[in-house]
N, C-alpha and C positions, 0 to 999 in steps of 0.2 A: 340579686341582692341577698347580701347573707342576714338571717335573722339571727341575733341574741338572747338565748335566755339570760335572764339574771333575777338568782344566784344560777349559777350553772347547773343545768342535771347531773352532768359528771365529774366526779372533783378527780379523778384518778388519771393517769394516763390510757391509750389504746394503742392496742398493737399496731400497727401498720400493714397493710398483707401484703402477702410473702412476694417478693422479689424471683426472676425466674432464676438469680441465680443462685439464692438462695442455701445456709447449710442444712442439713437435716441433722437435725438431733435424735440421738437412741433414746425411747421414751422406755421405762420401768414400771411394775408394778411399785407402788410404795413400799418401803424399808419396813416402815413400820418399828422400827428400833429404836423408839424415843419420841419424844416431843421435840418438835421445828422452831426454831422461830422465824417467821416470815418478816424481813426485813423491808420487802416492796413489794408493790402488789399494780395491778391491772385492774381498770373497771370493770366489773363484773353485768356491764348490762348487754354484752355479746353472749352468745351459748360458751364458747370458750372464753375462759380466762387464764390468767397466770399470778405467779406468788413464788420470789424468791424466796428462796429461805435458807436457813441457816443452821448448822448439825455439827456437834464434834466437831467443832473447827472445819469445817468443809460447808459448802454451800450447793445448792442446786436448785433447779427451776421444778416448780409445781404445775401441772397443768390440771384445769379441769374442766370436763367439756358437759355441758347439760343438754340431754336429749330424754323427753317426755316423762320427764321425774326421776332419771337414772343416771345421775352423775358418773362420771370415771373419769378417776383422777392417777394421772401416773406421776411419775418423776424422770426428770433427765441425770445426767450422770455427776459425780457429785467430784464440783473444786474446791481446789484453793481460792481464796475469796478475790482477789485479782482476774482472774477466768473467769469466776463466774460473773461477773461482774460486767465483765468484756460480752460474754454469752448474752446476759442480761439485756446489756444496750441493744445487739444485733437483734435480738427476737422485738424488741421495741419498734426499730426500724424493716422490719422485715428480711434481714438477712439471716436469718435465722430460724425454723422452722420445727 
């Protein structure tokens, strides 16, 4: 039997994990050349999360993983907002990594 909370703990979505067939995405150090805007985001009550975001017309996925108070956060490679978008869903669903 499934239990309910209500309200819900988590109002966000969660990634789904990773599928074996999974794509691998090239993670970066951040840009760091401006301010993002994060257009969608990922519940943050897993160690890793994620955060679209949005730059000079180009978009890319934010990752950030927490391990013992030492966050790292990279980026993956930066699209047209229809890619990224596309990327977005698959890392949602686990096809994407």
């Amino acid at each position: 039997m499934v239990r309910w909370e209500c309200p819900p703990r988590c109002l966000s979505p969660h990634v789904l994990p990773a599928r074996s067939h999974c794509e691998e995405l090239t993670w970066h150090p951040p840009r760091g050349d401006g301010q993002a805007r994060v257009v969608r985001w990922t519940c943050d009550c897993d160690p890793a999360f994620y955060e679209l975001c949005q730059s000079g017309g180009l978009r890319f996925i934010r990752r950030t993983v927490r391990a013992r108070n030492n966050p790292s956060i990279d980026e993956s490679d930066h699209w047209p907002a229809g890619e990224a978008d596309a990327m977005w869903i698959a890392l949602l669903h686990g096809l994407a990594r």
